[in-house]
N, CA, C and O atoms as CSV, one atom per row, in Angstrom:
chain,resi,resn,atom,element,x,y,z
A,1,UNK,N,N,-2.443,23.103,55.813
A,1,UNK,CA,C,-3.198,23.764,56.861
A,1,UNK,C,C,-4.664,23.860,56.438
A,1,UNK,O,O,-4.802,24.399,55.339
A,2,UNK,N,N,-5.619,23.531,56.945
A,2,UNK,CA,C,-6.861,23.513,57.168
A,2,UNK,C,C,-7.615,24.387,57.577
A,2,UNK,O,O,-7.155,24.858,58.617
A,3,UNK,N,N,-9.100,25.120,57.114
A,3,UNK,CA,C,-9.366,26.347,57.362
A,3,UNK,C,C,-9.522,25.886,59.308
A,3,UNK,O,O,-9.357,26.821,60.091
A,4,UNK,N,N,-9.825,24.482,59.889
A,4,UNK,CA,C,-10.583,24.665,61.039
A,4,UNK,C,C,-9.338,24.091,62.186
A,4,UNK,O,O,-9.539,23.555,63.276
A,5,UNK,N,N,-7.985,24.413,61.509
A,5,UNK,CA,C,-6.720,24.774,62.546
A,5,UNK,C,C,-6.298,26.069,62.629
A,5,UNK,O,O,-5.367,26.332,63.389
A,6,UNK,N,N,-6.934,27.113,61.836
A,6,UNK,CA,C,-6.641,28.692,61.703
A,6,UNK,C,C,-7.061,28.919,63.274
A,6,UNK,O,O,-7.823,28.303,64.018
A,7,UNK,N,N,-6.273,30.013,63.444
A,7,UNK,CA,C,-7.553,30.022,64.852
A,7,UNK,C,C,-8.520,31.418,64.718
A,7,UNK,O,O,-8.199,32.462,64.150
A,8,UNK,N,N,-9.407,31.211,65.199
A,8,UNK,CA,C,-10.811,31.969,65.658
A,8,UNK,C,C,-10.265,33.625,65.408
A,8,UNK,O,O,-9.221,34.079,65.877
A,9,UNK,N,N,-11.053,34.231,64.724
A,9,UNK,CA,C,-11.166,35.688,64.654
A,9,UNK,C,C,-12.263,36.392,65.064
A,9,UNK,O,O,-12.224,37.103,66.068
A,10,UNK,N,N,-13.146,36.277,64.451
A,10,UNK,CA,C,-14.399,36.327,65.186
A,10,UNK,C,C,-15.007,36.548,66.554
A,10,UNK,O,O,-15.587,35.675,67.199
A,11,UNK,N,N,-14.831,37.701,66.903
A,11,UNK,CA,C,-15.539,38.298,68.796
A,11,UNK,C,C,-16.738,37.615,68.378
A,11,UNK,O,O,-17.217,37.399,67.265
A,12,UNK,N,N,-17.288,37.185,70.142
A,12,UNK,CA,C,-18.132,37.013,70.434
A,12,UNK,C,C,-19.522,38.552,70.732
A,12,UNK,O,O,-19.441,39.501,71.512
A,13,UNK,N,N,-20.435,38.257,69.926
A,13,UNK,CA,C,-21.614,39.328,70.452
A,13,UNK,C,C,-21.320,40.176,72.266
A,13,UNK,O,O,-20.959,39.796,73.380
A,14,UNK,N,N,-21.644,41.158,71.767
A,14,UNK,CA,C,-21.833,41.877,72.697
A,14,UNK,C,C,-23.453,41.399,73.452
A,14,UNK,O,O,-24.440,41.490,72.723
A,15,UNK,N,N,-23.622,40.947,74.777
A,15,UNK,CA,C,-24.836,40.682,75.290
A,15,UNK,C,C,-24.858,42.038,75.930
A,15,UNK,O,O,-24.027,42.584,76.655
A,16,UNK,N,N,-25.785,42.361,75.571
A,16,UNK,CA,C,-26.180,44.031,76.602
A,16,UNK,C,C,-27.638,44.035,77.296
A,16,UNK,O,O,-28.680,43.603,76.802
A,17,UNK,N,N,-27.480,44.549,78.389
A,17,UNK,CA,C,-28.700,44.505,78.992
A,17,UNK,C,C,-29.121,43.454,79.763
A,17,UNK,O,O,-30.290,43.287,80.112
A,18,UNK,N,N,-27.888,42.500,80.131
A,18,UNK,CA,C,-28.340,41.260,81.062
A,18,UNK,C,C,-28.118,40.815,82.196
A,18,UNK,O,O,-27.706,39.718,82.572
A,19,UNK,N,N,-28.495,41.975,82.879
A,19,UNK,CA,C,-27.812,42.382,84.080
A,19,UNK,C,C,-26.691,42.829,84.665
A,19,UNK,O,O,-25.681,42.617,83.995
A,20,UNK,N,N,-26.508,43.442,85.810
A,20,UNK,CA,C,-25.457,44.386,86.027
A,20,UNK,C,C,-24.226,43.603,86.161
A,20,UNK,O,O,-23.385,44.503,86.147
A,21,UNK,N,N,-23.526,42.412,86.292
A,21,UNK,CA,C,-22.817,41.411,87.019
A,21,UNK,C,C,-22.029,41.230,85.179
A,21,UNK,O,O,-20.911,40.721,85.099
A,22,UNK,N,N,-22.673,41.642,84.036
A,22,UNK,CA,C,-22.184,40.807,82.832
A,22,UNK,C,C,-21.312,42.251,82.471
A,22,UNK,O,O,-20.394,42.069,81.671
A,23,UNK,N,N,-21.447,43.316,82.845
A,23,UNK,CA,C,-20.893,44.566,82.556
A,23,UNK,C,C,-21.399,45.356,81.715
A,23,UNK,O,O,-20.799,46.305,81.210
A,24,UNK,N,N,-22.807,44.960,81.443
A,24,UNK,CA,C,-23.327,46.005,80.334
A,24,UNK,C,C,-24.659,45.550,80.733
A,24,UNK,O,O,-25.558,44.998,80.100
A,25,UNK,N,N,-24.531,45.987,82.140
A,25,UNK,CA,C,-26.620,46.014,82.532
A,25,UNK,C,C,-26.638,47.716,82.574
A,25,UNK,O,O,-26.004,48.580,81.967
A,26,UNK,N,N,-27.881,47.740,83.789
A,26,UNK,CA,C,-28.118,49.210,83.316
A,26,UNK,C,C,-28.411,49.697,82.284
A,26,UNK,O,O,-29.216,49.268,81.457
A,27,UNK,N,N,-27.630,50.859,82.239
A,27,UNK,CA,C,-27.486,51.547,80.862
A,27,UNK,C,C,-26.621,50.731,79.421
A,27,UNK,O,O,-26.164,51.365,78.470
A,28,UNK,N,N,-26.569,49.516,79.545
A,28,UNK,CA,C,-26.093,49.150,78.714
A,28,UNK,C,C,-25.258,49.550,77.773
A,28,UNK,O,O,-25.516,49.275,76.601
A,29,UNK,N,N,-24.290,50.155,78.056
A,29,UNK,CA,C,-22.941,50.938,77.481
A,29,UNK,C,C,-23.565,51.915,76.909
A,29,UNK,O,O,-22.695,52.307,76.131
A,30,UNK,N,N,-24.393,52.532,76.760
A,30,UNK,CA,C,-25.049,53.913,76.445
A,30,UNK,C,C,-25.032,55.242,77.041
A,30,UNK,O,O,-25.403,56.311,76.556
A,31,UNK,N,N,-24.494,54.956,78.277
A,31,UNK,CA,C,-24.570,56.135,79.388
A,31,UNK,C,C,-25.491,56.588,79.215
A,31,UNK,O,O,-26.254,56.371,78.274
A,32,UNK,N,N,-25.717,57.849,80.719
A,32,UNK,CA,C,-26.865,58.425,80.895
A,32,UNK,C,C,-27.481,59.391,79.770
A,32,UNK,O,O,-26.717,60.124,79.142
A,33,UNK,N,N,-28.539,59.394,79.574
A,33,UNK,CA,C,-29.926,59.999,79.222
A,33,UNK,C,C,-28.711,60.916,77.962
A,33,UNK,O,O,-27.545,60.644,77.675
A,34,UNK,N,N,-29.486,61.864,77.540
A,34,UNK,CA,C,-29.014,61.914,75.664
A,34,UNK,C,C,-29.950,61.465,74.972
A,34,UNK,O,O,-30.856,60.676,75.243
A,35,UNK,N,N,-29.513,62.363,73.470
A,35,UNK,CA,C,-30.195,61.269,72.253
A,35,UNK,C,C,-29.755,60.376,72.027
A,35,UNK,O,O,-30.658,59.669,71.579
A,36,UNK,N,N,-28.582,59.686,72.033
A,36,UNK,CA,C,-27.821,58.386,71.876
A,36,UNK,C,C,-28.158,57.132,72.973
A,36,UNK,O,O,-27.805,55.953,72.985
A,37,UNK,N,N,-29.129,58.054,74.020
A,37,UNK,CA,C,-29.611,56.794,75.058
A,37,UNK,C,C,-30.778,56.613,74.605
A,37,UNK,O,O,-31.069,55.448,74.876
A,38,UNK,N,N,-31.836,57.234,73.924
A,38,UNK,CA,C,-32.860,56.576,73.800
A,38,UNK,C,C,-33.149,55.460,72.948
A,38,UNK,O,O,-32.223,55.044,72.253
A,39,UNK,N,N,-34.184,54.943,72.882
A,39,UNK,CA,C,-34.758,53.939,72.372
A,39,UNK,C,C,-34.756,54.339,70.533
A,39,UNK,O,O,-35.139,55.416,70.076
A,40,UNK,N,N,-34.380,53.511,69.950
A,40,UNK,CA,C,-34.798,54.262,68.493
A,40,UNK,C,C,-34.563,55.559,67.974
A,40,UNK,O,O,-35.358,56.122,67.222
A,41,UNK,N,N,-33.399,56.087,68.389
A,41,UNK,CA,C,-32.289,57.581,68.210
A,41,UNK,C,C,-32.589,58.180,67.166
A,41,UNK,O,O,-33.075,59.305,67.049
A,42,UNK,N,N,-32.188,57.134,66.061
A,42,UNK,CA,C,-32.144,57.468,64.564
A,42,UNK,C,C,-30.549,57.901,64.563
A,42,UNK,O,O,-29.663,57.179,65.020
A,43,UNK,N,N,-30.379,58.920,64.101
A,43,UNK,CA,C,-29.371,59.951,63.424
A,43,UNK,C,C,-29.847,61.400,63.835
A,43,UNK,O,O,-30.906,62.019,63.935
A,44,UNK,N,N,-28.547,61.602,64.013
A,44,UNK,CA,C,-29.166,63.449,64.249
A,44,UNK,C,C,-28.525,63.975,62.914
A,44,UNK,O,O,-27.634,63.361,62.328
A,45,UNK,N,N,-29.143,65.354,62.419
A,45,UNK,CA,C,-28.855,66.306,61.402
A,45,UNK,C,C,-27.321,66.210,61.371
A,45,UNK,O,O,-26.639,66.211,62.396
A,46,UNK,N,N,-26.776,66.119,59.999
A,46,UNK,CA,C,-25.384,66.405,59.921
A,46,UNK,C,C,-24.903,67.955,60.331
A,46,UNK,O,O,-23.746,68.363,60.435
A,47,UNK,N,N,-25.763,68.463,60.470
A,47,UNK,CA,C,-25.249,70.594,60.456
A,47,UNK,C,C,-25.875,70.481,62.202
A,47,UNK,O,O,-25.908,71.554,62.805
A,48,UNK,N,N,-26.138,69.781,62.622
A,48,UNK,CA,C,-26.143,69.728,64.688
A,48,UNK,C,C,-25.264,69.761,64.807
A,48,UNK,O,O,-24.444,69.209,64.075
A,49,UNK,N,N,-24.961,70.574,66.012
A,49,UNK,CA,C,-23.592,70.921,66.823
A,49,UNK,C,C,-23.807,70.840,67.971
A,49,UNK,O,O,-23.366,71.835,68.547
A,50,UNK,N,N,-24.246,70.184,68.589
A,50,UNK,CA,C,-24.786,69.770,69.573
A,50,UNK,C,C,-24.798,70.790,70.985
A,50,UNK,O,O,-24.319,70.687,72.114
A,51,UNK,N,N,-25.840,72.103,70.064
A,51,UNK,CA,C,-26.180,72.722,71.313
A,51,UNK,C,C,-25.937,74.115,70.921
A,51,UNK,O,O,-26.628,75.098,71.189
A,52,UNK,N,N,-24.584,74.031,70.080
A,52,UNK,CA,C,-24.348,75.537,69.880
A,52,UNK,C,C,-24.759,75.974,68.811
A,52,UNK,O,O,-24.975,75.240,67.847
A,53,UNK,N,N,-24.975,77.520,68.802
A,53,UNK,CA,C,-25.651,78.059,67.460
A,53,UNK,C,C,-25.094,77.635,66.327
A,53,UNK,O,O,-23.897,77.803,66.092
A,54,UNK,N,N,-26.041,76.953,65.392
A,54,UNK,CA,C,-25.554,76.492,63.905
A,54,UNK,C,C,-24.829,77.557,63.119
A,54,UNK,O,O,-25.001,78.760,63.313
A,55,UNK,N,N,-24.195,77.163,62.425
A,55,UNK,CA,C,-22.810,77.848,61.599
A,55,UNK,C,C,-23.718,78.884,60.357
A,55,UNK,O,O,-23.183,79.841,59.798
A,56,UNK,N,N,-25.774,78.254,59.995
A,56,UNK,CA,C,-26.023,78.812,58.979
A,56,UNK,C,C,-27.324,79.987,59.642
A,56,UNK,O,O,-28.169,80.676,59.072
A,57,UNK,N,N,-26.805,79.695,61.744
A,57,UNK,CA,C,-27.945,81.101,61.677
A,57,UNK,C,C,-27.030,81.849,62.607
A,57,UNK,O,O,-27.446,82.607,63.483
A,58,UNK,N,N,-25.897,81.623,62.395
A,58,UNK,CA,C,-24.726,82.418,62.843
A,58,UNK,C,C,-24.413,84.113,62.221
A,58,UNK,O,O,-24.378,85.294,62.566
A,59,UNK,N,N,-24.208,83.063,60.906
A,59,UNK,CA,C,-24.264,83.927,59.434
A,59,UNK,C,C,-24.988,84.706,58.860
A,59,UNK,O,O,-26.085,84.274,58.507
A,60,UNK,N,N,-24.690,85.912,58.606
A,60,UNK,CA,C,-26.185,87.126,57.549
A,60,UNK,C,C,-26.675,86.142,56.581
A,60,UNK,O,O,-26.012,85.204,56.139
A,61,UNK,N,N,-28.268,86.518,56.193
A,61,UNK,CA,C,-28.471,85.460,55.293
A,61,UNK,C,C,-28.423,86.056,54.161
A,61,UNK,O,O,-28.832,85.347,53.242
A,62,UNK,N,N,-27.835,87.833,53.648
A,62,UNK,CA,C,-27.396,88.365,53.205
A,62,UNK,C,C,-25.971,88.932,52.997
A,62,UNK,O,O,-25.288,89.374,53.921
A,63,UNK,N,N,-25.604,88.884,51.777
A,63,UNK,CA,C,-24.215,90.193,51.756
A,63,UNK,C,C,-24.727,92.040,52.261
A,63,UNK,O,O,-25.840,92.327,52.703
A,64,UNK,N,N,-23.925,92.744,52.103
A,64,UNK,CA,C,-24.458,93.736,52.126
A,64,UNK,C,C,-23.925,94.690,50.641
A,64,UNK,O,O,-23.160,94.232,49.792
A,65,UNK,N,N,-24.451,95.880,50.609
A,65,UNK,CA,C,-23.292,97.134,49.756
A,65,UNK,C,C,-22.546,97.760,50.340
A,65,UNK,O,O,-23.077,98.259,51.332
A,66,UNK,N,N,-21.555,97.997,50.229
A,66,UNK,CA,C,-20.257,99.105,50.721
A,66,UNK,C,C,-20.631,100.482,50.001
A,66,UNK,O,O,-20.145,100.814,48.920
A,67,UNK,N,N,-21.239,100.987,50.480
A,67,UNK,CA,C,-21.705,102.480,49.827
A,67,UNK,C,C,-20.175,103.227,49.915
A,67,UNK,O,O,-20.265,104.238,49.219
A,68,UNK,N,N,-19.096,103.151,50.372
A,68,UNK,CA,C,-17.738,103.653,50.206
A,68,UNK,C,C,-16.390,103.159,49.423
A,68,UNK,O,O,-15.232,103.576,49.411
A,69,UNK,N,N,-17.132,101.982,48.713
A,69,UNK,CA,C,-16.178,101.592,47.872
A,69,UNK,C,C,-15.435,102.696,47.031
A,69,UNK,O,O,-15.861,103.806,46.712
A,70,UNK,N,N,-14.248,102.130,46.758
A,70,UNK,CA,C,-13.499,102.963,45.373
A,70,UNK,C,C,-13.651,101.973,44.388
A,70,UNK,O,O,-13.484,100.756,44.457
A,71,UNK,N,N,-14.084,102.880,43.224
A,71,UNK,CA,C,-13.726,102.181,41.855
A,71,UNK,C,C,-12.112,102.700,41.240
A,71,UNK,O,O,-11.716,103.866,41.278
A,72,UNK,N,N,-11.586,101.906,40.866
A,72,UNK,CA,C,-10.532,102.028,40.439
A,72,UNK,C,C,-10.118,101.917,38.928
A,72,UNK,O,O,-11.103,101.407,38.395
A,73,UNK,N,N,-9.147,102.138,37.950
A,73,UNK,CA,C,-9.176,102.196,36.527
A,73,UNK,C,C,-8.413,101.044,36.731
A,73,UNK,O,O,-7.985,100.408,35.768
């Protein structure tokens, strides 16, 4: 067997953006508006939650004292 009787694995490229008729005009599989639709996104912060209050200004940025503790022997 010969590598060029194997058959084909390899997808073809995604063409995006080449008009509406190829299935990825428009918005080009991006859907509407978002940071993931714009031009040059980047990455968002790993600690974004997209929208809701972050987990580190949720939190006291202090402990406190228990002025009623028991000490115990």
């Amino acid at each position: 067997m010969h590598l060029y009787e194997l058959p084909k694995i390899v997808q073809k490229a995604k063409r995006i953006g080449r008009g509406d008729a190829s299935g990825y005009g428009t918005t080009a599989g991006k859907g509407n508006k978002g940071e993931r639709a714009r031009s040059g996104h980047g990455h968002l912060p790993v600690y974004y939650e997209g929208g809701q209050t972050p987990i580190y200004r949720r939190l006291p940025k202090r402990g406190f004292k228990n002025n009623f503790k028991l000490e115990y022997d």
